[in-house]
N, CA, C and O atoms as a GROMACS GRO file, in nm:
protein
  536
    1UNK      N    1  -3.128  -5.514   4.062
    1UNK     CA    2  -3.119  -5.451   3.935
    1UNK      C    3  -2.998  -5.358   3.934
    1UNK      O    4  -2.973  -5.257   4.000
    2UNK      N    5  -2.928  -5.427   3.833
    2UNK     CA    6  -2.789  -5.293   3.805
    2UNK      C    7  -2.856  -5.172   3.732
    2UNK      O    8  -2.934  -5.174   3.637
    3UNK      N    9  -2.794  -5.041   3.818
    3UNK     CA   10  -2.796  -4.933   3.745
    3UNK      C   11  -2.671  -4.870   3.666
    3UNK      O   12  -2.555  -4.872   3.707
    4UNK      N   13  -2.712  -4.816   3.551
    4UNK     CA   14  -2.546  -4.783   3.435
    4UNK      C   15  -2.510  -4.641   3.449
    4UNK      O   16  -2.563  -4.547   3.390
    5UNK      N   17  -2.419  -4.637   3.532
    5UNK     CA   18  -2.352  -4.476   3.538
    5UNK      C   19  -2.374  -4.451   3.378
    5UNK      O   20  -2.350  -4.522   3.280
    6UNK      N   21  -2.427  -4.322   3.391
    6UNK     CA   22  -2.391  -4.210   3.268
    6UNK      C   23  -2.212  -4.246   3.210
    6UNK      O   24  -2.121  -4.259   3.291
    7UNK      N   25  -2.190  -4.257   3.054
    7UNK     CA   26  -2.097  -4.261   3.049
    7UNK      C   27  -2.028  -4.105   3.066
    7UNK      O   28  -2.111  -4.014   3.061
    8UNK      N   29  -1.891  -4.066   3.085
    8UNK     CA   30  -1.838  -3.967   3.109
    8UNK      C   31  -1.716  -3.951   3.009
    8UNK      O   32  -1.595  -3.971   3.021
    9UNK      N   33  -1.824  -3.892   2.870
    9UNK     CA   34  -1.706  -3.878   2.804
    9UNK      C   35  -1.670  -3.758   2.784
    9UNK      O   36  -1.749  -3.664   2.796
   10UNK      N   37  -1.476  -3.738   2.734
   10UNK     CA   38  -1.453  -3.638   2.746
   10UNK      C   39  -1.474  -3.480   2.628
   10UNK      O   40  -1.479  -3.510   2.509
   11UNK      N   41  -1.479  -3.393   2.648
   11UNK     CA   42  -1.558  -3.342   2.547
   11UNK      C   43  -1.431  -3.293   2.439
   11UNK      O   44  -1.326  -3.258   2.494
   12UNK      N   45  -1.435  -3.289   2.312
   12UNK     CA   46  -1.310  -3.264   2.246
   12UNK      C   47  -1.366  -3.173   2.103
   12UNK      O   48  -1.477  -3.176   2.049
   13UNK      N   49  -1.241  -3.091   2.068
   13UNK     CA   50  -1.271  -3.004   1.948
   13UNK      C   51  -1.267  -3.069   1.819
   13UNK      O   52  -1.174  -3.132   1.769
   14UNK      N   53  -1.392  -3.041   1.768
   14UNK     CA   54  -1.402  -3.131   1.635
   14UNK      C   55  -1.273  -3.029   1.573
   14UNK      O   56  -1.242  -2.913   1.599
   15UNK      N   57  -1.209  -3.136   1.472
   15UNK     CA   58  -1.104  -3.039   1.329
   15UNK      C   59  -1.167  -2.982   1.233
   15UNK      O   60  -1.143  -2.872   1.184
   16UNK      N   61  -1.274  -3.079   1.198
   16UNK     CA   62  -1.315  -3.018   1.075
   16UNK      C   63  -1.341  -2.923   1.018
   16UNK      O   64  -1.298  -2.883   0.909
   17UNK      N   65  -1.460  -2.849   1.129
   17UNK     CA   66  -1.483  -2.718   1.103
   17UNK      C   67  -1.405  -2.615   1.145
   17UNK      O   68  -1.427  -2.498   1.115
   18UNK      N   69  -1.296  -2.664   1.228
   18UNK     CA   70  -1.158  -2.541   1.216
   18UNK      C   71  -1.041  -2.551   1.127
   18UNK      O   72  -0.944  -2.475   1.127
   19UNK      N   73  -1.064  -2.673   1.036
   19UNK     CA   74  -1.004  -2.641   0.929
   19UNK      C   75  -1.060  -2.574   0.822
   19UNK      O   76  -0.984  -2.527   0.737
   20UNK      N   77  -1.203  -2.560   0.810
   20UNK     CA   78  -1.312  -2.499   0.695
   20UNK      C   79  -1.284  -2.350   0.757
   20UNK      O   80  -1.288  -2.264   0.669
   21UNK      N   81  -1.255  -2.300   0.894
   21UNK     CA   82  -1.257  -2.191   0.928
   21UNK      C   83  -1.122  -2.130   0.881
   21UNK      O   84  -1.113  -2.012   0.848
   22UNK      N   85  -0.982  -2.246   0.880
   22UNK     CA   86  -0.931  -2.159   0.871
   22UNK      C   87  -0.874  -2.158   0.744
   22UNK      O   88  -0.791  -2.067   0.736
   23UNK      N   89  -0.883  -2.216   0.653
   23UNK     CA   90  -0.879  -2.230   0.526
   23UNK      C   91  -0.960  -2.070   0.521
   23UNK      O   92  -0.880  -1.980   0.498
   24UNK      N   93  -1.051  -2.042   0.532
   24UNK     CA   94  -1.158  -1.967   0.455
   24UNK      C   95  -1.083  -1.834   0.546
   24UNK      O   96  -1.079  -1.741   0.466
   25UNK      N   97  -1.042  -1.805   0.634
   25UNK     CA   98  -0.946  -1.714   0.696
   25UNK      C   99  -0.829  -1.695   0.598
   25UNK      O  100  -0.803  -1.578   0.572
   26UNK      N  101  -0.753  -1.793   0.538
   26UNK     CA  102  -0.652  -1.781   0.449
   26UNK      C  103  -0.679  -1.712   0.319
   26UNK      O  104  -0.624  -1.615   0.268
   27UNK      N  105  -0.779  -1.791   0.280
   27UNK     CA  106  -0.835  -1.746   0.133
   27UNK      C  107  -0.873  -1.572   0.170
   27UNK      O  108  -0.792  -1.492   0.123
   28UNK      N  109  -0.936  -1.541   0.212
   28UNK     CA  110  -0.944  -1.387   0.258
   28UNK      C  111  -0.819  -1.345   0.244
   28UNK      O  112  -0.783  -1.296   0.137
   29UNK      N  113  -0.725  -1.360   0.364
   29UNK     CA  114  -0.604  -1.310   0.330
   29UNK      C  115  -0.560  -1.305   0.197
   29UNK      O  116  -0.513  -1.199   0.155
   30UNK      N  117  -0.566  -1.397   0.128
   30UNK     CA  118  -0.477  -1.436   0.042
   30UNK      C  119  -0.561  -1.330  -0.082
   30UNK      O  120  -0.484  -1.254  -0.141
   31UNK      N  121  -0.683  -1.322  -0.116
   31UNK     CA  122  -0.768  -1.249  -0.187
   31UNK      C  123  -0.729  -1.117  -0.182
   31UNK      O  124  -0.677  -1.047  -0.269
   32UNK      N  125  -0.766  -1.088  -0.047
   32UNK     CA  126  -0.687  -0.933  -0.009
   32UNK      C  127  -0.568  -0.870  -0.041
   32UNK      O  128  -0.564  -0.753  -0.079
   33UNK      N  129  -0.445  -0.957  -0.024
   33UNK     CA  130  -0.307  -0.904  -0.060
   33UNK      C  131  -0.302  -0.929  -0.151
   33UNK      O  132  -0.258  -0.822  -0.194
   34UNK      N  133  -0.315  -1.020  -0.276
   34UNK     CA  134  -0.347  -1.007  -0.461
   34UNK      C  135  -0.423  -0.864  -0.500
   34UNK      O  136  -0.375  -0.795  -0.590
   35UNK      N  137  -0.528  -0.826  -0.438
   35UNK     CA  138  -0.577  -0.747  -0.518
   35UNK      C  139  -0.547  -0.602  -0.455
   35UNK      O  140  -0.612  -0.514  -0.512
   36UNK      N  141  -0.484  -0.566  -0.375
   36UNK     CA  142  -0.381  -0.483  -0.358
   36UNK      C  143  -0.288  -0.411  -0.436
   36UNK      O  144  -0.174  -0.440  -0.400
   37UNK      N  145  -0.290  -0.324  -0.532
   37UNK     CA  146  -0.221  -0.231  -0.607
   37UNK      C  147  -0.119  -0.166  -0.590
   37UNK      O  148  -0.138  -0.046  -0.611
   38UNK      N  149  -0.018  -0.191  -0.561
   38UNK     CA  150   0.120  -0.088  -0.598
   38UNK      C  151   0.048   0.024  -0.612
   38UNK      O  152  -0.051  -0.004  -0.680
   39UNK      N  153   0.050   0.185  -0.569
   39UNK     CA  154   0.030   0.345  -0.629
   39UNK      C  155   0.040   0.369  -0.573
   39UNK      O  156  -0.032   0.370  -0.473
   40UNK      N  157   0.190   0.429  -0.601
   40UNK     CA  158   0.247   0.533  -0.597
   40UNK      C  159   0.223   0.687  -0.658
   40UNK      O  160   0.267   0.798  -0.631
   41UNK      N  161   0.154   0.645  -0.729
   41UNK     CA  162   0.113   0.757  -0.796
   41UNK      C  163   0.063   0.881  -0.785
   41UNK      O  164   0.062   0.901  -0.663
   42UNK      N  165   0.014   0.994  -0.848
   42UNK     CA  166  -0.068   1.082  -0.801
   42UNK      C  167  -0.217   1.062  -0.863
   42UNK      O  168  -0.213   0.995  -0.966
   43UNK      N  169  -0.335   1.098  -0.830
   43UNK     CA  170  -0.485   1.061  -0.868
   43UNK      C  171  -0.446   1.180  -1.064
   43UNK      O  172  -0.431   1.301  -1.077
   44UNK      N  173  -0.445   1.096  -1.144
   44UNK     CA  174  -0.510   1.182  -1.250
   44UNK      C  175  -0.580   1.109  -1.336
   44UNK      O  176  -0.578   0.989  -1.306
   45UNK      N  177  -0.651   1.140  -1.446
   45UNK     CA  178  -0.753   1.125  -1.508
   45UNK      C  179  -0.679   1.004  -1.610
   45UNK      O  180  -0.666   1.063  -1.717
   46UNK      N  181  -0.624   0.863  -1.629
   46UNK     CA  182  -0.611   0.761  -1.711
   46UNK      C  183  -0.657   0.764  -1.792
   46UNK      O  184  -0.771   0.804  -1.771
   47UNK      N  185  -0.635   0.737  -1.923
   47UNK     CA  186  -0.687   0.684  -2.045
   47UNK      C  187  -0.739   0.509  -1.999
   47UNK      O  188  -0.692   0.433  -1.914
   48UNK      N  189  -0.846   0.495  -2.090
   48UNK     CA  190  -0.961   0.397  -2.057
   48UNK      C  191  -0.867   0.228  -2.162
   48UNK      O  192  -0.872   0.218  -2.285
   49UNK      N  193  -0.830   0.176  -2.115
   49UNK     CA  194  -0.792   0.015  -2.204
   49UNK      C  195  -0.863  -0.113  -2.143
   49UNK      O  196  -0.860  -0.139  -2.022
   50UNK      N  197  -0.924  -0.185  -2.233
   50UNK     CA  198  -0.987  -0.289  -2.237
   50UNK      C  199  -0.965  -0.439  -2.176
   50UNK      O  200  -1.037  -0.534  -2.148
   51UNK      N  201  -0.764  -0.395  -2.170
   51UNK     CA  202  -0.704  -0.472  -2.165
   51UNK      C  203  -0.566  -0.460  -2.051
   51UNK      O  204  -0.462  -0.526  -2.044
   52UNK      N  205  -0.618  -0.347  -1.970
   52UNK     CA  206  -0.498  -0.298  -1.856
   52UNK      C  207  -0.451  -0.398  -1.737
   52UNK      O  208  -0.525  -0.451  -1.654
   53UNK      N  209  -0.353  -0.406  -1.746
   53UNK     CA  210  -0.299  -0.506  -1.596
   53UNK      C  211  -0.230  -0.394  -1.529
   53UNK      O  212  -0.176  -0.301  -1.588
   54UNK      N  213  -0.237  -0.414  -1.366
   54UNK     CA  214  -0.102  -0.332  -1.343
   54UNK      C  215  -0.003  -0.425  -1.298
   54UNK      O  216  -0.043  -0.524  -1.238
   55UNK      N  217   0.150  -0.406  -1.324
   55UNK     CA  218   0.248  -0.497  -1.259
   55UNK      C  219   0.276  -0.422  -1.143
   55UNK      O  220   0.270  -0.300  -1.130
   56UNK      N  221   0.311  -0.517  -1.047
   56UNK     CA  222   0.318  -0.467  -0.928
   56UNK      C  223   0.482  -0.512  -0.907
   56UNK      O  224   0.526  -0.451  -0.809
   57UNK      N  225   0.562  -0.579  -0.954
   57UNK     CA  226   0.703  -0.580  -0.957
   57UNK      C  227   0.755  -0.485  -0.990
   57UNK      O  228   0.876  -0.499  -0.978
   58UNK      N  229   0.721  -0.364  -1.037
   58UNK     CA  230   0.786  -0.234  -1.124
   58UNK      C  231   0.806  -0.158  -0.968
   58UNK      O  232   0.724  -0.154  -0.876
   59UNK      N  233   0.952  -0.097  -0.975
   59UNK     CA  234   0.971  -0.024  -0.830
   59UNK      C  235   0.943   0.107  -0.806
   59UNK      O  236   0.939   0.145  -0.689
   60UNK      N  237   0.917   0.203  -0.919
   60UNK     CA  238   0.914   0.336  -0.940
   60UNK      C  239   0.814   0.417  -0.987
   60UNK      O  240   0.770   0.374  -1.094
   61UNK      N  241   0.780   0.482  -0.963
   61UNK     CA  242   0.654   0.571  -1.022
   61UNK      C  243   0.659   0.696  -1.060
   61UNK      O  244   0.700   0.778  -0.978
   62UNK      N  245   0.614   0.746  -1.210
   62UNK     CA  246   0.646   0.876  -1.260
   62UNK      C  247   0.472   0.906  -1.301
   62UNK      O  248   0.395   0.845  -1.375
   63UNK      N  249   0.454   1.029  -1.216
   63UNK     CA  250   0.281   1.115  -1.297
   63UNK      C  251   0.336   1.198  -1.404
   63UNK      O  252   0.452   1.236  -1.417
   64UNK      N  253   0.240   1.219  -1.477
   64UNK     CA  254   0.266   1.356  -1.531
   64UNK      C  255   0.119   1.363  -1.495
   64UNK      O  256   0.039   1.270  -1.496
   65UNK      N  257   0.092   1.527  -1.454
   65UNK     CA  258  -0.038   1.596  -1.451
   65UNK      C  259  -0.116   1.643  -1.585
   65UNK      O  260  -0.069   1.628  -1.698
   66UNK      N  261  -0.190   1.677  -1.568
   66UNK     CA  262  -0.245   1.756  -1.689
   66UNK      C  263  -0.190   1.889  -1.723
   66UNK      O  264  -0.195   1.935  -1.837
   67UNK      N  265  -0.137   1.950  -1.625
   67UNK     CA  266  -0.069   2.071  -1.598
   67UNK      C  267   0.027   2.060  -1.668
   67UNK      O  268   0.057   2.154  -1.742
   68UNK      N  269   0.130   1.901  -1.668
   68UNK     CA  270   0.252   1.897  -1.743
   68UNK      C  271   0.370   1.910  -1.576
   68UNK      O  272   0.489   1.940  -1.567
   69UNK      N  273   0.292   1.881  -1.497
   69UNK     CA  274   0.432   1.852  -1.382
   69UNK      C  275   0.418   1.708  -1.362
   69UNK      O  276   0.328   1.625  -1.367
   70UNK      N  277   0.564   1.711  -1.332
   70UNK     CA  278   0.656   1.539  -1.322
   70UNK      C  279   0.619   1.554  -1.187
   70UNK      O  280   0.581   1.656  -1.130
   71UNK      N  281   0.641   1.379  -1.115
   71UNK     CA  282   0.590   1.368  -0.991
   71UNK      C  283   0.702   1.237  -1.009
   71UNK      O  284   0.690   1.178  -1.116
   72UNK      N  285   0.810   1.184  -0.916
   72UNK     CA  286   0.883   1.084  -0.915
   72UNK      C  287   0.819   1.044  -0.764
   72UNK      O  288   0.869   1.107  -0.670
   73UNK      N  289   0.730   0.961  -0.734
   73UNK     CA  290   0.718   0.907  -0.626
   73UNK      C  291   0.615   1.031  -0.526
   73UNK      O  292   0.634   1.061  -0.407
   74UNK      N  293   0.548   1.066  -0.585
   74UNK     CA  294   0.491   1.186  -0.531
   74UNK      C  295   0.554   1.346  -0.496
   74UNK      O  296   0.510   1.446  -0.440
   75UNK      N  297   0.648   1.318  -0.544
   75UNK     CA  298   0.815   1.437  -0.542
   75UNK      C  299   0.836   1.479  -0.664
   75UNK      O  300   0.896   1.431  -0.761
   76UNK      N  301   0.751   1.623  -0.636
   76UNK     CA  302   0.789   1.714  -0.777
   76UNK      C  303   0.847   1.723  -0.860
   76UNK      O  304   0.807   1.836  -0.888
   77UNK      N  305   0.929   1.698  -0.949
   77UNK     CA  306   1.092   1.743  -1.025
   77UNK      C  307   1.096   1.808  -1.189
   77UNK      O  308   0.998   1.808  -1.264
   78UNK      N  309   1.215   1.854  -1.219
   78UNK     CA  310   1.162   1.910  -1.353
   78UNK      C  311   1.190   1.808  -1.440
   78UNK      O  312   1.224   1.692  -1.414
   79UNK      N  313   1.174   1.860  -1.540
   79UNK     CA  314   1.198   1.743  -1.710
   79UNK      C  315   1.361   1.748  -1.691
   79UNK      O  316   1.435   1.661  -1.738
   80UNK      N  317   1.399   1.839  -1.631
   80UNK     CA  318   1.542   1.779  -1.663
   80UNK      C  319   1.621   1.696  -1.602
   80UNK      O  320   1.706   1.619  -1.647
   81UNK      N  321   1.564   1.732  -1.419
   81UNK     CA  322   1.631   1.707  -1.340
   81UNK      C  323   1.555   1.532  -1.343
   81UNK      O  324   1.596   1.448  -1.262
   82UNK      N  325   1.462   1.503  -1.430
   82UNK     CA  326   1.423   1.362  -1.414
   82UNK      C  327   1.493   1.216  -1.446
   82UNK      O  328   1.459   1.098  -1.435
   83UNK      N  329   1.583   1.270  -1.480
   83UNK     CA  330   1.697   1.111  -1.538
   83UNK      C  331   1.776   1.114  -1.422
   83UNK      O  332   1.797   1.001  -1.378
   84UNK      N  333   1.848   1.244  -1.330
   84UNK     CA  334   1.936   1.188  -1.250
   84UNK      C  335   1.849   1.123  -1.134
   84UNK      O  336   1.859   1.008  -1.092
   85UNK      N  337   1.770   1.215  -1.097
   85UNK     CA  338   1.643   1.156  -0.967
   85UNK      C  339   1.625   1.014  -1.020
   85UNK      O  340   1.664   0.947  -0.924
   86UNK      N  341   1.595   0.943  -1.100
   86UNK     CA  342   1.538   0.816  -1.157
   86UNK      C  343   1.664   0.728  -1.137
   86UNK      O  344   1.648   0.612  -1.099
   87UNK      N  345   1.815   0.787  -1.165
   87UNK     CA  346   1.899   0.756  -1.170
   87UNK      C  347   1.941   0.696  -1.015
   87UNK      O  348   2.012   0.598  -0.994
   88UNK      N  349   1.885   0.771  -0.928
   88UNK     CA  350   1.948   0.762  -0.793
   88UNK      C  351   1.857   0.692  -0.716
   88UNK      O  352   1.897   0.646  -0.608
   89UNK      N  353   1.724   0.673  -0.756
   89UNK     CA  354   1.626   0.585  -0.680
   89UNK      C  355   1.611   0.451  -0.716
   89UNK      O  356   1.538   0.373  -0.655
   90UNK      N  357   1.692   0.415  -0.832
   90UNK     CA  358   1.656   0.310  -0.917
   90UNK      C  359   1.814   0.212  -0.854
   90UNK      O  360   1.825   0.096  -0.891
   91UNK      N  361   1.925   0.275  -0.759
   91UNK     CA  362   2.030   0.193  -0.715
   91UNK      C  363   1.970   0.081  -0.661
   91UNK      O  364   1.849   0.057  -0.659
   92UNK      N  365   2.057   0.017  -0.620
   92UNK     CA  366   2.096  -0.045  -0.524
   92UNK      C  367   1.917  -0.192  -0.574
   92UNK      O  368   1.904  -0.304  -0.524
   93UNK      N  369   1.829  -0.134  -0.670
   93UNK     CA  370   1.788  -0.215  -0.740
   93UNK      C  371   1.766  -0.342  -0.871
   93UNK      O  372   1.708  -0.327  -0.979
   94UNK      N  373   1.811  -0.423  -0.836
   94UNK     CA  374   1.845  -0.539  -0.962
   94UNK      C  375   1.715  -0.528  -1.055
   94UNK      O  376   1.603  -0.569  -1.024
   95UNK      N  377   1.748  -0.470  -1.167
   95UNK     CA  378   1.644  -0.483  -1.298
   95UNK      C  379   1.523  -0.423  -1.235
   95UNK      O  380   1.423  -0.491  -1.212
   96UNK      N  381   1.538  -0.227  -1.194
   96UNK     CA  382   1.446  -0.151  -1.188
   96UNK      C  383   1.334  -0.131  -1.316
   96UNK      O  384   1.365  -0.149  -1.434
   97UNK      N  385   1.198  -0.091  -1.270
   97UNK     CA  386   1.096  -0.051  -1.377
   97UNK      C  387   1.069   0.046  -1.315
   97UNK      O  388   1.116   0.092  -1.211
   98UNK      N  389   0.941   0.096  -1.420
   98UNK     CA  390   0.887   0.258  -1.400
   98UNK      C  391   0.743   0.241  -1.420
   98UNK      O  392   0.710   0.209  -1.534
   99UNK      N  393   0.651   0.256  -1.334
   99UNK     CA  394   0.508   0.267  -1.360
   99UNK      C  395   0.482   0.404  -1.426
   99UNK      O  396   0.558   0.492  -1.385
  100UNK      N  397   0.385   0.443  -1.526
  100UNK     CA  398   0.435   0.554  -1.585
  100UNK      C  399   0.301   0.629  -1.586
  100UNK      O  400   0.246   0.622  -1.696
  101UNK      N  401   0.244   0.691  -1.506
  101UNK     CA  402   0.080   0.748  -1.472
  101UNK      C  403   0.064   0.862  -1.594
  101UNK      O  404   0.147   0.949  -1.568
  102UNK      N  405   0.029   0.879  -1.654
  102UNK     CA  406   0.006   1.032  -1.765
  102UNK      C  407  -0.130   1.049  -1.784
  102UNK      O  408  -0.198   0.963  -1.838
  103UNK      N  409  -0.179   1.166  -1.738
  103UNK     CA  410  -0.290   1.246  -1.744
  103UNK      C  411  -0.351   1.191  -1.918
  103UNK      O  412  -0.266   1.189  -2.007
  104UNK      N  413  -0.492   1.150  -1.955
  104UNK     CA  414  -0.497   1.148  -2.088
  104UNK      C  415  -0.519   1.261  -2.129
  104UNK      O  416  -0.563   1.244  -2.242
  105UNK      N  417  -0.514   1.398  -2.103
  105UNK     CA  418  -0.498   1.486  -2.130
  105UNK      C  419  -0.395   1.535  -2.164
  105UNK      O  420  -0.424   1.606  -2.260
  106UNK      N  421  -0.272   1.541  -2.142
  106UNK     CA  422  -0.132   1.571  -2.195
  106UNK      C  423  -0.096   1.540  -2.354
  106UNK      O  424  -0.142   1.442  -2.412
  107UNK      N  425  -0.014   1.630  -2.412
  107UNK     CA  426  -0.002   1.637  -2.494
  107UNK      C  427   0.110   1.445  -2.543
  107UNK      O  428   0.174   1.378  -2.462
  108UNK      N  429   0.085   1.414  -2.715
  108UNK     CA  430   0.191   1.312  -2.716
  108UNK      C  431   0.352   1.349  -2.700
  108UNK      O  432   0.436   1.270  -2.657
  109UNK      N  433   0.380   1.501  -2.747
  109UNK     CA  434   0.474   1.507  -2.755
  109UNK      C  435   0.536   1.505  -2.589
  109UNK      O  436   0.638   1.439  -2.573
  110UNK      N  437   0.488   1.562  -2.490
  110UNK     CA  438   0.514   1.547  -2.387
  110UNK      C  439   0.496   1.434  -2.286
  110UNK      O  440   0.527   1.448  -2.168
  111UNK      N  441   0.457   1.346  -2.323
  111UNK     CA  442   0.448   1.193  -2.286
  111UNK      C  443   0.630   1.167  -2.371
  111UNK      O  444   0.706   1.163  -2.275
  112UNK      N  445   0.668   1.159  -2.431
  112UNK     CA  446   0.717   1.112  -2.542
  112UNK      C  447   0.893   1.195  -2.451
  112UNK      O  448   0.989   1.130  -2.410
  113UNK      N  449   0.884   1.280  -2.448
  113UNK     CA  450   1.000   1.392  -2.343
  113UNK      C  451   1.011   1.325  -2.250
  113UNK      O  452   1.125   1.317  -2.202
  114UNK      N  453   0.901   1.251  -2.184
  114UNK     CA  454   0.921   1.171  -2.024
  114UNK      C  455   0.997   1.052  -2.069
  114UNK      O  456   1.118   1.034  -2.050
  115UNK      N  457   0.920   0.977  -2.128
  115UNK     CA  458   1.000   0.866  -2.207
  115UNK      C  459   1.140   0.856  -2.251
  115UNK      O  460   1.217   0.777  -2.197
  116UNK      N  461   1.165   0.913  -2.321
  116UNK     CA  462   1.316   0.993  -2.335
  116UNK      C  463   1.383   0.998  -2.226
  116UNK      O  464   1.482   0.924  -2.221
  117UNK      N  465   1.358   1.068  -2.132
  117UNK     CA  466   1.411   1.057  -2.000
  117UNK      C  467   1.424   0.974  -1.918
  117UNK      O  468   1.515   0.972  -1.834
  118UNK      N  469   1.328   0.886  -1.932
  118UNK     CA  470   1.312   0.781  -1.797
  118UNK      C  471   1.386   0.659  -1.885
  118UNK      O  472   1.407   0.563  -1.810
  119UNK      N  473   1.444   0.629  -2.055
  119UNK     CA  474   1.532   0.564  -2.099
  119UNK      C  475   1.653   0.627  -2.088
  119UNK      O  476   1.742   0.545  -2.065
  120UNK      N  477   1.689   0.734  -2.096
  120UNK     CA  478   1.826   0.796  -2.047
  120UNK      C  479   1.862   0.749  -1.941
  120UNK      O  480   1.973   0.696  -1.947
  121UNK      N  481   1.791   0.744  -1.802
  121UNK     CA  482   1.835   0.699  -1.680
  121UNK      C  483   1.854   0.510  -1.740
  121UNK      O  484   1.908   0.452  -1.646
  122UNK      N  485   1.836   0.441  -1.820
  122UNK     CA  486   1.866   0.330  -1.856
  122UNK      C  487   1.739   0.256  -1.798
  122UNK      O  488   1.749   0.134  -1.793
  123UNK      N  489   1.638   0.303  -1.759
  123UNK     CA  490   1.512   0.224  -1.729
  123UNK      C  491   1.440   0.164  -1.869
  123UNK      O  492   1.401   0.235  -1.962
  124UNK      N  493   1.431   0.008  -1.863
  124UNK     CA  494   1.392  -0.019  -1.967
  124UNK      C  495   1.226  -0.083  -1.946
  124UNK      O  496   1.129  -0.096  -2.021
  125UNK      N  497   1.242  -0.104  -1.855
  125UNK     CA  498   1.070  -0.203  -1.812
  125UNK      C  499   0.994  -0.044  -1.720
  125UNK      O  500   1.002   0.004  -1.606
  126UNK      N  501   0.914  -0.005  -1.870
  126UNK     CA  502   0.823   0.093  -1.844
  126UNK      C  503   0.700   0.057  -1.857
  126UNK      O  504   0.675  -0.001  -1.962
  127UNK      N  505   0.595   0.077  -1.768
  127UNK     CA  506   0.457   0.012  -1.839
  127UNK      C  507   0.356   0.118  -1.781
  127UNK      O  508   0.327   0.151  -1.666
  128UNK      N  509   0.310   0.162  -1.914
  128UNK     CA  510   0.189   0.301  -1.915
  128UNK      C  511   0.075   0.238  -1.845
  128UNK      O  512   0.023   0.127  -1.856
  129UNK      N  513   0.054   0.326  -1.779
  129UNK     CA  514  -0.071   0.282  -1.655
  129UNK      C  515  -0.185   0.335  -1.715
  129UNK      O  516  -0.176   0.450  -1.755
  130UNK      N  517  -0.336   0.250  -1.735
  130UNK     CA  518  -0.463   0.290  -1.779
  130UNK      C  519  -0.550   0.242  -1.714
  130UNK      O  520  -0.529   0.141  -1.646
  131UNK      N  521  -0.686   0.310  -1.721
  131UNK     CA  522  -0.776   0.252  -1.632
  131UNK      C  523  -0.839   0.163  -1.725
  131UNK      O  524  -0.849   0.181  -1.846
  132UNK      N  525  -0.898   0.029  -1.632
  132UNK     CA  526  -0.964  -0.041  -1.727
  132UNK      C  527  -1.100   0.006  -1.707
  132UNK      O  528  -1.160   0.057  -1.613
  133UNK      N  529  -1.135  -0.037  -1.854
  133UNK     CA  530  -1.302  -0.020  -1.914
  133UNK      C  531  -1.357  -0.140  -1.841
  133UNK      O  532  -1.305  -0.250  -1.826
  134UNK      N  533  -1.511  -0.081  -1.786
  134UNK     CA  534  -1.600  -0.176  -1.707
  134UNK      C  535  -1.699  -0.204  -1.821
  134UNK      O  536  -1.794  -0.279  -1.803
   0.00000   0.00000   0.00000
């Protein structure tokens, strides 16, 4: 009577489920760095829109507080000195923007003074930052 050696096969890594692994590793990544926010900003109190995006291509960031102080990048400055500062951070950038944070507390006319300013420095892609409504 013949006896049948055990076959001896060799043991190997299935693909499948390390492609389901790493697909689903990617998608994480990929989830994570999308929903990642540009802010620069300082924390103040937003006005509420229904309809807020933030762009995250915009290179620059201006607060105003409730207090009424300018913040260029977390860097204090006055209303006046804000067009050349804007002026000098905005080089060496092809088709700079301005994220534009304002306390909803601040007055319009003083929203309206920043504005002024941050088009003097020739910044034209400004986009008012709001929190969205849940």
């Amino acid at each position: 009577m013949k006896v049948k050696k055990a076959s001896l096969r060799k043991s190997r890594i299935e693909m499948i489920p390390l492609i389901d692994i790493v697909f689903l590793v990617l998608v994480t990544f990929i989830y994570a760095t999308l929903s990642m926010a540009v802010h620069k900003g300082l924390p103040v109190c937003l006005p509420k829109s229904s309809v807020a995006k933030t762009d995250k291509q915009l290179v620059l960031s201006v607060t105003i507080t409730a207090e009424g102080s300018i913040y260029v990048d977390k860097q204090q400055v006055l209303l006046e000195d804000l067009t050349a500062t804007l002026l000098n951070l905005s080089k060496g950038h092809t088709d700079p923007g301005v994220l534009l944070f304002a306390d909803k507390s601040i007055s319009y006319q003083n929203l309206f003074k920043v504005l002024d300013r941050i088009r003097l420095a020739g910044l034209n892609h400004i986009s008012l930052q709001a929190e969205a409504e849940k």
